[in-house]
N, C-alpha and C positions, 0 to 999 in steps of 0.2 A: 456791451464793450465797443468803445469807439476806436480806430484806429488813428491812432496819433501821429502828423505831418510835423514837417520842419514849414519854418514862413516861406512865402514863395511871393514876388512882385510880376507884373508882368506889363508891357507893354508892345504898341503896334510899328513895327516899323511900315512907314506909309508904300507904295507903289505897286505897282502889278510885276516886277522886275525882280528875279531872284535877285541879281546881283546889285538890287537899289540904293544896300546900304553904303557903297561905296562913296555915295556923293554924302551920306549925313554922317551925325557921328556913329564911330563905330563901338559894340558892345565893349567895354572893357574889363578884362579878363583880370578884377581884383576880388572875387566871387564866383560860385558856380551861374554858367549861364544855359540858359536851354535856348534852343533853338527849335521851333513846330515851321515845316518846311513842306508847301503843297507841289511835290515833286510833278504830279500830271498838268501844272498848269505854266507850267516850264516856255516861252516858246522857241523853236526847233534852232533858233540864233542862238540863243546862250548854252543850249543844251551840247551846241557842237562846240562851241570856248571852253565849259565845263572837260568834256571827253579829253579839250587839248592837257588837261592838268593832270590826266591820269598817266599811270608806268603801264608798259607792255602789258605784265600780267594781268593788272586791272581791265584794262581793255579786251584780253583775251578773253576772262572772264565773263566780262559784259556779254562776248559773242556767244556766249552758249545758252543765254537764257531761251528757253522757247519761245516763250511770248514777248513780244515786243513793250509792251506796258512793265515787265520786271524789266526788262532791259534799259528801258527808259529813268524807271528809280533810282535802277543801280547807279547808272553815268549820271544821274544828278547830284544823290547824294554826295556820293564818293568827290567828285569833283568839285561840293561846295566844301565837304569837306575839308578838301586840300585849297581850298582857297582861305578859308578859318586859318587851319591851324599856319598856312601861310603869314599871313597876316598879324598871327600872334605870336609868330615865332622870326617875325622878318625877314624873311626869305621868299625865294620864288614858289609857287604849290608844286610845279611841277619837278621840283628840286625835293620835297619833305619825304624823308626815309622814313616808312609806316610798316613795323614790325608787328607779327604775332606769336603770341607763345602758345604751347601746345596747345589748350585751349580752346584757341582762335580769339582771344584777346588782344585790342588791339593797342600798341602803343607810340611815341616814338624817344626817344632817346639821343643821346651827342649833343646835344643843342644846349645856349646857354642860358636859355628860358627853360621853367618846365611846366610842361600841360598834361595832364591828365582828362581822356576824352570818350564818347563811348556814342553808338549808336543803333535804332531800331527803326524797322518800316512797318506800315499797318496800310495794306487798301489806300493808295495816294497820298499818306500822309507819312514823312516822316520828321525823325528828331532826331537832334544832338544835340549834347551835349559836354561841357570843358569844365574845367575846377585846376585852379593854377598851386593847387597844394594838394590836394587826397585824389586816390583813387574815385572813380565816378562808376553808375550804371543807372540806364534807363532803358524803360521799354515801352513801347504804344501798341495798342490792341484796339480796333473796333468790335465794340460793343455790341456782338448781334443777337439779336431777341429770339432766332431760330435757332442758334447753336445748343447742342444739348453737350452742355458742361459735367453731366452727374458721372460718369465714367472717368474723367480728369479727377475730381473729389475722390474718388473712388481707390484710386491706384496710385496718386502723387499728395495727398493732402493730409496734414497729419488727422488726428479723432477729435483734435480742439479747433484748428480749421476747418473740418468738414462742420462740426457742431456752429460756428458762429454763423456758418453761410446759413444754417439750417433754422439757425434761433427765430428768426423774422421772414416769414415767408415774401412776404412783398419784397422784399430788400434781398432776396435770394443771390438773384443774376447779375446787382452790383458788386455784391460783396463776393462773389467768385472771379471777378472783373480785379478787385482790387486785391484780393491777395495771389492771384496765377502774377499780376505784374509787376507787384514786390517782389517773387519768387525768381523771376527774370531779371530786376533792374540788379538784387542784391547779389545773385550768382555770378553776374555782368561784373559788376563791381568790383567783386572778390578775385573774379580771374579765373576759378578752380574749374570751372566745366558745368553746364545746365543739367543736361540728360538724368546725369549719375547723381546729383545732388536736388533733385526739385521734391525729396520726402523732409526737406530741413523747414522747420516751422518759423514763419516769418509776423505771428501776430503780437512780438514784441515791439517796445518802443524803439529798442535798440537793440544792433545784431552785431554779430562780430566779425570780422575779418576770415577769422582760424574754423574752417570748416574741414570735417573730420581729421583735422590734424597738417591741412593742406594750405597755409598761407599765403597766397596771392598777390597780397597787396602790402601797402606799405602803411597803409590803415586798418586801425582791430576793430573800430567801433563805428558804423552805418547807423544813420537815421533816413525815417523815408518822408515821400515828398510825393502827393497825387492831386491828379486835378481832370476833368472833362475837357476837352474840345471839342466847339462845335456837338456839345450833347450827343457826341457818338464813339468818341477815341479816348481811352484812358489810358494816362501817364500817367508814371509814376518813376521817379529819381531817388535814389538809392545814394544819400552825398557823407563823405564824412565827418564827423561830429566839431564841429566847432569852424565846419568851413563857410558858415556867415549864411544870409538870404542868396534864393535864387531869384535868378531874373531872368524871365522869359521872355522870347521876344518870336511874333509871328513874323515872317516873311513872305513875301510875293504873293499878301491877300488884298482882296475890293477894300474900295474906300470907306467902306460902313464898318469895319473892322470885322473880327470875329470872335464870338462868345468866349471865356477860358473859365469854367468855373472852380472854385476849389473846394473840391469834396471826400 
């Protein structure tokens, strides 16, 4: 059994500058778009512009991280973030009103655009992602060869997804890669909460909205969407059914670009 993807396009935007793409053209939000984002290679000048985009609590938040490296993610993410949905909603970042619902699902609302948005961090990398019509979820994981995954299969994965991880031994530790991050992007997605929902089996082509009876979203039906970067980070986007190709775009990598493959 093959697990089935939506198309996905991708290209590089060129510079070592998170904030590069302001001088070329910018992605436009008439499709889902992702964004693969190498938050530690930030430098310390944009990173403080960024911090300037965030509200109070964002910043308070940033202060508590222990380590200086999650705190470094946080204030980049969040702050390209708010410079995105900025941009695609025209207005200032540091003006965009970013609600969560119980959850911790994040959205924003009043505005006369509407975006739907979502994001994940993995080890210096992360992602986001927008869809200008359905609900969205994504999530990035590196891929480590030490992790011993059998206890996750064990207590979160139903008896037909622990069986496919188990079908092909060589192919074991991708395919536990690729459905923990369906399980994440499509929970994301949905809005309804991870923890209490990660026994719901995601080896279908298509998923639904309405999990255990808890609707979320403003879309019933998810198709999913995975791919490698850098043969170490698996993504995987979780988009609603008929919302077109995605288009990925890396940011602030070397000029040789970087691998994306789709698998």
């Amino acid at each position: 059994m093959n697990l089935m993807n939506t198309t996905l396009s991708h290209e590089q935007i060129p510079g070592t500058s998170i904030l590069a793409s302001e001088s070329i053209t910018f992605p436009e939000l008439n499709s889902p778009v992702l964004i693969i984002l190498k938050t530690d290679a930030v430098h310390p000048d944009e990173r403080v512009r960024l911090e300037s985009f965030l509200s109070e609590e964002e910043i308070a938040k940033s202060r508590r991280f222990r380590f200086s490296r999650h705190r470094v993610s946080y204030i980049v993410v969040h702050g390209f973030l708010r410079w995105m949905l900025g941009r695609y909603l025209g207005i200032s970042p540091e003006t965009v009103e970013i609600t969560y619902n119980s959850y911790g699902k994040p959205s924003v609302a009043g505005y006369s655009k509407h975006i739907f948005f979502n994001l994940s961090h993995s080890s210096g990398i992360s992602v986001l992602a927008f869809d200008p019509d359905n609900e969205i979820g994504v999530d990035v994981e590196r891929t480590d060869e030490e992790f011993e995954y059998e206890s996750i299969v064990q207590h979160f994965f139903s008896k037909e997804e622990e069986k496919h991880i188990q079908q092909i031994k060589t192919e074991a530790r991708k395919r536990f890669y690729e459905i923990w991050t369906r399980k994440e992007a499509y929970l994301k997605a949905a809005g309804t909460g991870i923890t209490e929902n990660l026994h719901v089996d995601v080896l279908k082509e298509k998923m639904t909205g309405n999990i255990n009876g808890k609707d979320g979203s403003g879309c019933k039906d998810f198709l999913f969407s995975s791919i490698m970067f850098e043969n170490e980070f698996r993504i995987t986007l979780a988009v609603g059914e008929g919302s077109g190709s995605i288009r990925a775009f890396v940011i602030g990598n070397n000029e040789n670009g970087t691998p994306i493959n789709e698998s």
